[in-house]
BAROMAR-740930 format. One record per residue (C-alpha): chain; residue in one letter; x, y, z; residue number from 1. Coordinates in nm, 4 decimals. Layout:
<torvexs>
<c = A | r = A | xx = X | yy = Y | zz = Z | k = NUM>
...
</torvexs>
This chain:
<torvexs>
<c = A | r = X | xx = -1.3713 | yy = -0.1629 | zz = 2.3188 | k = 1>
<c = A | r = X | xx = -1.7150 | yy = -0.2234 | zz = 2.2042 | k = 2>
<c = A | r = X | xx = -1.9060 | yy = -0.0332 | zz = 1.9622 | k = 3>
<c = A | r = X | xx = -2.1824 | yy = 0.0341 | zz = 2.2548 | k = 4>
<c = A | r = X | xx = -1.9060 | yy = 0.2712 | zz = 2.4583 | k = 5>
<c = A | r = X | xx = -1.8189 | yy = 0.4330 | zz = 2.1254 | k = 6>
<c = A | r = X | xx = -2.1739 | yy = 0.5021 | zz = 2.0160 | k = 7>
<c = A | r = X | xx = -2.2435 | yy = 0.5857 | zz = 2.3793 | k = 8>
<c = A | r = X | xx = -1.9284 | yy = 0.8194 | zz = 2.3631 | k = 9>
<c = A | r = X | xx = -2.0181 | yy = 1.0515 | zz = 2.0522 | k = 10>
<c = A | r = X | xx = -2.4193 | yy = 1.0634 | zz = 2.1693 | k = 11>
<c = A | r = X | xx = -2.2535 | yy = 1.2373 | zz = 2.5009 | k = 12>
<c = A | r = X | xx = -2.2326 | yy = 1.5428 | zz = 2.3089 | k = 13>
<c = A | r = X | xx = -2.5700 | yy = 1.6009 | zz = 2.1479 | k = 14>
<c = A | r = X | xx = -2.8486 | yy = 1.3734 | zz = 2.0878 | k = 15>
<c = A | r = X | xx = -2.7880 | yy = 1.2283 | zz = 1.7204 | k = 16>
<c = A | r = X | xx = -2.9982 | yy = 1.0382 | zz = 1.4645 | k = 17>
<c = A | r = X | xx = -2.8704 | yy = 0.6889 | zz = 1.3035 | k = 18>
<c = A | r = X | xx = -2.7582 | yy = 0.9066 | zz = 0.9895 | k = 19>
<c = A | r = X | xx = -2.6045 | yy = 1.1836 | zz = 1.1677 | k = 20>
<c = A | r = X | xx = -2.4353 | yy = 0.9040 | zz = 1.4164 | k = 21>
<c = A | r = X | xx = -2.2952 | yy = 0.7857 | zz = 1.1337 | k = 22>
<c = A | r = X | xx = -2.1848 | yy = 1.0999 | zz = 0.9693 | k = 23>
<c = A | r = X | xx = -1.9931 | yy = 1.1852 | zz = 1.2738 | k = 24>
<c = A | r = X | xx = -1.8184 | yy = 0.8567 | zz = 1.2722 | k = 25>
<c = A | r = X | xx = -1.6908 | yy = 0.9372 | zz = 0.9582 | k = 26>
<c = A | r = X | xx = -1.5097 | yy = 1.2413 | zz = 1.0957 | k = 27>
<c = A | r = X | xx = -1.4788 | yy = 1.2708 | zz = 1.4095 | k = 28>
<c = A | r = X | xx = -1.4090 | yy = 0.8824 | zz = 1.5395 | k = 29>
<c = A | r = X | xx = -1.2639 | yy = 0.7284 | zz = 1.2299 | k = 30>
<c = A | r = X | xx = -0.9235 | yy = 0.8118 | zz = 1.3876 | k = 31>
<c = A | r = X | xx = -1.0447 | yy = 0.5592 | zz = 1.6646 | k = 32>
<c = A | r = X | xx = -1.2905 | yy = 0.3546 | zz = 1.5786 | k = 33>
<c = A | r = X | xx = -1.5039 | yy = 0.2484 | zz = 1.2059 | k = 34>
<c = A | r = X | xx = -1.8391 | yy = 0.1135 | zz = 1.1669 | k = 35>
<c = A | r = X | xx = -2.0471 | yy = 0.1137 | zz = 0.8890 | k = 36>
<c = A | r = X | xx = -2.4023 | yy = 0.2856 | zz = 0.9370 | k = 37>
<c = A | r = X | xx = -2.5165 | yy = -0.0519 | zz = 0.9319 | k = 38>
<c = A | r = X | xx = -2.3515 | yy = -0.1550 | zz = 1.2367 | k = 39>
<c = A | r = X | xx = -2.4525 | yy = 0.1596 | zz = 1.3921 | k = 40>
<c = A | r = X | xx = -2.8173 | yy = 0.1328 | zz = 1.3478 | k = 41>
<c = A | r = X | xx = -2.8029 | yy = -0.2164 | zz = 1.4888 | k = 42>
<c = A | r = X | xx = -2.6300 | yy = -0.1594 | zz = 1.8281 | k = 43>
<c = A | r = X | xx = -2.8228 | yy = 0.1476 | zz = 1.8556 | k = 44>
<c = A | r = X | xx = -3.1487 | yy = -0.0643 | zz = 1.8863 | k = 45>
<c = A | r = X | xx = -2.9599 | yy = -0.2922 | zz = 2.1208 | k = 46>
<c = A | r = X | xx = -2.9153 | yy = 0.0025 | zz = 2.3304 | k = 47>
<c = A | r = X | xx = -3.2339 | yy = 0.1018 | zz = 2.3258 | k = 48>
<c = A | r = X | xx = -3.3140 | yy = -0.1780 | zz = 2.4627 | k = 49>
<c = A | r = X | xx = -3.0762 | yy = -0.2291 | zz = 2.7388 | k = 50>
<c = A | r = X | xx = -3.1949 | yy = 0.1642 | zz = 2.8383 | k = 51>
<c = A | r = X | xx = -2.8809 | yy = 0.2622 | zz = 2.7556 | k = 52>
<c = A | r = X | xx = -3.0208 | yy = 0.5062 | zz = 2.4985 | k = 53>
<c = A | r = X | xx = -3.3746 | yy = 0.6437 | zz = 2.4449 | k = 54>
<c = A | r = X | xx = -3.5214 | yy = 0.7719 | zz = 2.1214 | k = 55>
<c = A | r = X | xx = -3.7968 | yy = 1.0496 | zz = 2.0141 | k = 56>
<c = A | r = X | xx = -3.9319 | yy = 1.0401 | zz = 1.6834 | k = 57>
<c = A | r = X | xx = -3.9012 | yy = 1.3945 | zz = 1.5497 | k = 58>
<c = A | r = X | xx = -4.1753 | yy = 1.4276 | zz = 1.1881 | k = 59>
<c = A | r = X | xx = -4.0735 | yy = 1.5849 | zz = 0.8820 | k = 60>
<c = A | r = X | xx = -4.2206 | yy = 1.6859 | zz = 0.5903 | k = 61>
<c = A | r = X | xx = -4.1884 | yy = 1.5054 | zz = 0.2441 | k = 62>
<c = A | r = X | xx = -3.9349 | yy = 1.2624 | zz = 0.4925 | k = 63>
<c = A | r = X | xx = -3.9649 | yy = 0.9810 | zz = 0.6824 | k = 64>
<c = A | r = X | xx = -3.9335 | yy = 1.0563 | zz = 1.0548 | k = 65>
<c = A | r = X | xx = -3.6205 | yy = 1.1318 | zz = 1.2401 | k = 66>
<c = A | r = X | xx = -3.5331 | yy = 0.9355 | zz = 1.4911 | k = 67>
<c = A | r = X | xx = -3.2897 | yy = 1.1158 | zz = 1.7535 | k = 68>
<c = A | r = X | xx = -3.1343 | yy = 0.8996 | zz = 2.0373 | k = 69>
<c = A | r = X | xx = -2.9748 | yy = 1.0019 | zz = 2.3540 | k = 70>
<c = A | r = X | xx = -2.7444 | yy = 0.8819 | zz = 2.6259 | k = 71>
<c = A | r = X | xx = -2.9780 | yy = 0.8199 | zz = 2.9222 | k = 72>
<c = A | r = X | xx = -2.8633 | yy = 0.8419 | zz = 3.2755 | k = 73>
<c = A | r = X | xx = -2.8587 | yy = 0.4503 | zz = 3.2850 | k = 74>
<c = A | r = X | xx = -2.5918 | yy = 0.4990 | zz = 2.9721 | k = 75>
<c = A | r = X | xx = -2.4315 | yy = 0.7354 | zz = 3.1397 | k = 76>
<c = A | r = X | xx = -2.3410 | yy = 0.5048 | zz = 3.4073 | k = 77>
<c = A | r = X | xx = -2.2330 | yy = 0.2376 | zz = 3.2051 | k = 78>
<c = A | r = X | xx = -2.0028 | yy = 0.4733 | zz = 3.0163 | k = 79>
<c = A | r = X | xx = -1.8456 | yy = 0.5546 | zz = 3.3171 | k = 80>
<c = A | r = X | xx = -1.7954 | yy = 0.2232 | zz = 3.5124 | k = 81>
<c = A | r = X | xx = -1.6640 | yy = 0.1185 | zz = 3.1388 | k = 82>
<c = A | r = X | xx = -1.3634 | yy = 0.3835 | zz = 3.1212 | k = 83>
<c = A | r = X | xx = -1.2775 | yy = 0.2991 | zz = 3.4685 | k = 84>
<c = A | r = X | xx = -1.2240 | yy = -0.0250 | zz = 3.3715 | k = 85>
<c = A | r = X | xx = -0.8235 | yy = -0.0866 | zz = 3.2797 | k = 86>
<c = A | r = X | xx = -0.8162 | yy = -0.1449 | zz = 2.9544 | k = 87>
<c = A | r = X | xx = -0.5403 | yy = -0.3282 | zz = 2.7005 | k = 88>
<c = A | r = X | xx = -0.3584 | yy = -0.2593 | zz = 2.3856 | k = 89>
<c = A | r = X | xx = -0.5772 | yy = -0.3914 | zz = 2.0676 | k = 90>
<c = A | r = X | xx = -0.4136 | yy = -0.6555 | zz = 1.9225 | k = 91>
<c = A | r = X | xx = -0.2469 | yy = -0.5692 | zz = 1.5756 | k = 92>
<c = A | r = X | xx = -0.4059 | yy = -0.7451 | zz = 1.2670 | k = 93>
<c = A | r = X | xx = -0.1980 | yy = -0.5302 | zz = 1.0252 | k = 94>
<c = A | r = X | xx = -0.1871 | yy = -0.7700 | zz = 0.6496 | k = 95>
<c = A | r = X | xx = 0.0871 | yy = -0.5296 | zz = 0.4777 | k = 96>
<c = A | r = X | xx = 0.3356 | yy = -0.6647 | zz = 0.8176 | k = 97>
<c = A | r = X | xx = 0.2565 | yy = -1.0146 | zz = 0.7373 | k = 98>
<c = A | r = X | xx = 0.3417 | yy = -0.8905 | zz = 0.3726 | k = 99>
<c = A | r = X | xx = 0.6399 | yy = -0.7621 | zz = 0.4380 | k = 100>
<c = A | r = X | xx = 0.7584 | yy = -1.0366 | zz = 0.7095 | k = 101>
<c = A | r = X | xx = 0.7930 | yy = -1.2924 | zz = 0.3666 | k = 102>
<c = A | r = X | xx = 0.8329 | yy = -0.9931 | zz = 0.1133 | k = 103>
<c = A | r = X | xx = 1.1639 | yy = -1.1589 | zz = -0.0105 | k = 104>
<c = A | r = X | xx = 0.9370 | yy = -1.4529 | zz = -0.1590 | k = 105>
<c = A | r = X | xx = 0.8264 | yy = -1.1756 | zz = -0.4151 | k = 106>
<c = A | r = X | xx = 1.0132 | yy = -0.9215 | zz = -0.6568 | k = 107>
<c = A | r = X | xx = 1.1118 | yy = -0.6350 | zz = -0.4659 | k = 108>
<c = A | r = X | xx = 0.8954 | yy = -0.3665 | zz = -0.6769 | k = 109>
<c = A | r = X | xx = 0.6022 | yy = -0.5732 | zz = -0.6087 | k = 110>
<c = A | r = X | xx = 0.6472 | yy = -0.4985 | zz = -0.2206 | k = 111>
<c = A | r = X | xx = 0.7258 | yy = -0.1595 | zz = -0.2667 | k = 112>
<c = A | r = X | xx = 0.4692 | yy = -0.0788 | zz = -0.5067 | k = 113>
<c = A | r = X | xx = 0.1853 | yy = -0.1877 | zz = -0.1882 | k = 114>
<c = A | r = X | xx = 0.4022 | yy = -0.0168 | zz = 0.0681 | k = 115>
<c = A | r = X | xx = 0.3830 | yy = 0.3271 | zz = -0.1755 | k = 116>
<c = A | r = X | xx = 0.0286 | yy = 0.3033 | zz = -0.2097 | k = 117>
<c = A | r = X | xx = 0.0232 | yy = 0.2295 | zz = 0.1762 | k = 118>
<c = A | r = X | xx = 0.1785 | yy = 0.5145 | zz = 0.2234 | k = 119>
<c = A | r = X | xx = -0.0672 | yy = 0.7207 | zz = 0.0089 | k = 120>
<c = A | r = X | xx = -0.3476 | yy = 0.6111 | zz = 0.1816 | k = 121>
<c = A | r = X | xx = -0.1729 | yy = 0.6743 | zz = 0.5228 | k = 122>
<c = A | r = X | xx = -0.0821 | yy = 1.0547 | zz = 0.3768 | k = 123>
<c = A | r = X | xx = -0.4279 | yy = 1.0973 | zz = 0.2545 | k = 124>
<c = A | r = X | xx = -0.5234 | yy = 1.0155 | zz = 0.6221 | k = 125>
<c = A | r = X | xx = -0.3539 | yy = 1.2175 | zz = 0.7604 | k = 126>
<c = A | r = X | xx = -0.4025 | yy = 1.5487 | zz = 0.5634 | k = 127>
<c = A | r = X | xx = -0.7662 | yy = 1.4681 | zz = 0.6109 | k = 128>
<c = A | r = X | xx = -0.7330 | yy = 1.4734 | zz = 1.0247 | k = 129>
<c = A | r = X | xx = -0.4861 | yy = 1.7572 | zz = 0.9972 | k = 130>
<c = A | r = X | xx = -0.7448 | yy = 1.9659 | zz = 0.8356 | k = 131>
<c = A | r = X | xx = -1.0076 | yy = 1.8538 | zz = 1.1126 | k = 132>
<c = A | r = X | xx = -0.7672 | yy = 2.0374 | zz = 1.3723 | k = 133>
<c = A | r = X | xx = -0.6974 | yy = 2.3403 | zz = 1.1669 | k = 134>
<c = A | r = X | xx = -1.0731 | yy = 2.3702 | zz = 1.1167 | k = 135>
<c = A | r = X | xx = -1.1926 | yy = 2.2648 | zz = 1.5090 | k = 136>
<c = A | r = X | xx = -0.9082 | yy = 2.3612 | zz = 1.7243 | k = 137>
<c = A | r = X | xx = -0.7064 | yy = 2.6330 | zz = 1.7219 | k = 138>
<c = A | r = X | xx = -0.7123 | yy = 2.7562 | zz = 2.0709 | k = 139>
<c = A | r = X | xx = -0.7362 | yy = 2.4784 | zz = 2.2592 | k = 140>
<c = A | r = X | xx = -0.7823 | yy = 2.6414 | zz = 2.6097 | k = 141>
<c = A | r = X | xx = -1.1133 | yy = 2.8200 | zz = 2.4735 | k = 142>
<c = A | r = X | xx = -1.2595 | yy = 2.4577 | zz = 2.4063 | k = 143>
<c = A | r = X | xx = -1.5132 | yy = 2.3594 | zz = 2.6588 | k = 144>
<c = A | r = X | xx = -1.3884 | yy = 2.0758 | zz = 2.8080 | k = 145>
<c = A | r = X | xx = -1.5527 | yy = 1.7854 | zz = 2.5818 | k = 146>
<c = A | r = X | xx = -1.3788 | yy = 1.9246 | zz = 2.3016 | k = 147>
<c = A | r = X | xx = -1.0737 | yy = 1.8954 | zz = 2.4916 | k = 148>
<c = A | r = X | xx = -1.1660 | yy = 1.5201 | zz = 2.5150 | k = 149>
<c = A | r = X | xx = -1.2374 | yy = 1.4562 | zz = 2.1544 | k = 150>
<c = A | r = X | xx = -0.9107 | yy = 1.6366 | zz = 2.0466 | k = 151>
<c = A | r = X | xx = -0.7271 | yy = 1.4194 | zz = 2.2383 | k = 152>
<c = A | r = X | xx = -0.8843 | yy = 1.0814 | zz = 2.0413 | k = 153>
<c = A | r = X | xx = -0.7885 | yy = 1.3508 | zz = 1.6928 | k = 154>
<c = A | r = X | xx = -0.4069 | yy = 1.3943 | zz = 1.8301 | k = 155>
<c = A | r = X | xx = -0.3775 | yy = 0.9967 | zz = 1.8517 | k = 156>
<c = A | r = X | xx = -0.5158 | yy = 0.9652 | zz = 1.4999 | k = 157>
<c = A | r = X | xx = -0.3087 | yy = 1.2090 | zz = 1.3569 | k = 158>
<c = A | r = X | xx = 0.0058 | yy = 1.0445 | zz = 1.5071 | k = 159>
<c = A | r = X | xx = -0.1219 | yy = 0.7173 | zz = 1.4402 | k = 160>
<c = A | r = X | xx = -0.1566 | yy = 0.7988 | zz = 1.0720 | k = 161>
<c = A | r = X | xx = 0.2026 | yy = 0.9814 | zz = 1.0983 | k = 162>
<c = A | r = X | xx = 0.3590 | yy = 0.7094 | zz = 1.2008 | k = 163>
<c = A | r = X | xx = 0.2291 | yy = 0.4627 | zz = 0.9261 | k = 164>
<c = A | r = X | xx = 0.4077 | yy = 0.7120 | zz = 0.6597 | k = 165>
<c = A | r = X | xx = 0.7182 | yy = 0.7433 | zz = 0.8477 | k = 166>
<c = A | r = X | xx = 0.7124 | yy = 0.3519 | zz = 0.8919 | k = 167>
<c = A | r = X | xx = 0.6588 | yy = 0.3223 | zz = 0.5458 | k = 168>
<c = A | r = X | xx = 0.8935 | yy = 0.5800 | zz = 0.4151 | k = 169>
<c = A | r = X | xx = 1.1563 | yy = 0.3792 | zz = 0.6447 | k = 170>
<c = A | r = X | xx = 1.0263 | yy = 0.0520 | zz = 0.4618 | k = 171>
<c = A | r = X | xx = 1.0989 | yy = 0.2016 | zz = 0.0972 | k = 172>
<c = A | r = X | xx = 1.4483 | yy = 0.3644 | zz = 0.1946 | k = 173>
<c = A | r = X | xx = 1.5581 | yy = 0.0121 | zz = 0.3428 | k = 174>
<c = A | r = X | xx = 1.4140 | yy = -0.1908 | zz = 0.0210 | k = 175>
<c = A | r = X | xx = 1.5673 | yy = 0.0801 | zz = -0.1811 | k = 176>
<c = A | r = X | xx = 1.9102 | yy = 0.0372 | zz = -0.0512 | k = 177>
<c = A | r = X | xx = 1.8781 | yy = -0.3178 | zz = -0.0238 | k = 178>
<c = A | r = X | xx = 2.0796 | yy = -0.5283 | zz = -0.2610 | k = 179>
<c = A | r = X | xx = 1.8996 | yy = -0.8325 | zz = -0.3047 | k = 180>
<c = A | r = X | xx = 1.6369 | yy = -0.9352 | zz = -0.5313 | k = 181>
<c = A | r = X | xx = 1.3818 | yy = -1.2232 | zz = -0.5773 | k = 182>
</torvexs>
């Protein structure tokens, strides 16, 4: 997936600036997808110009201007044709499995100690996306139907992140129970 369809994806719902692009990444797609505002601004002006997107510059006082960009119907298109396309599984890059593949090259607590604070992280996670669906959606058949959508991408996130903790809890018990030390 490129940034482009994600970008292209959360401007569906309302035209957005940079800032408030990246805000919403924070919450809303971060169960999906991260980029840093950075990376946002940049493939917003790429974009731009492949009329994916337009822009209106909105003035404020005592601020600079506001930009807000919108999916055009040319973006629209492309968003489409793109989530027809089959797509594939992501590879997994995941460092704490290449850890843990030669963790008996290390004292055990050493291994344990990064899957705990894994696991914290994970936990942390997934409290935070919890609270996003107490908060958004509590009857789901009142949603309009976009909200539908994006709950979906929150329910993948929130098993995603569940699964990390149970992995790791499974990780700890094993080491736990496991006799041997380096």
């Amino acid at each position: 997936m490129a940034l482009a369809h994600a970008i292209l994806g959360s401007l569906l719902l309302c035209p957005n600036s940079g800032y408030d692009l990246a805000k919403q990444f924070d919450e809303w797609v971060s169960c999906f997808w991260e980029a840093s505002q950075q990376q946002i601004y940049r493939e917003l002006s790429r974009l731009e110009a492949l009329g994916w997107v337009s822009s209106e510059n909105i003035p404020q006082e005592g601020r600079p201007n506001k930009k807000l960009h919108q999916v055009t119907d040319l973006g629209r298109q492309e968003l489409a044709a793109w989530i027809e396309q089959p797509s594939e599984p992501t590879p997994i890059r995941e460092d704490l499995l290449v850890k843990t593949l030669g963790g008996y090259l290390v004292p055990k607590p050493s291994l344990q100690r990064e899957i705990e604070r894994r696991r914290q992280v994970h936990q942390e996670q997934l409290a935070y996306f919890q609270a996003i669906e107490q908060r958004h959606y509590q009857d789901l058949q009142a949603l309009p139907v976009e909200e539908q959508f994006r709950y979906l991408t929150l329910r993948r996130g929130i098993r995603y992140q569940a699964d990390w903790v149970a992995w790791c809890d499974e990780a700890l018990e094993l080491l736990e129970k496991s006799s041997k030390t380096v």
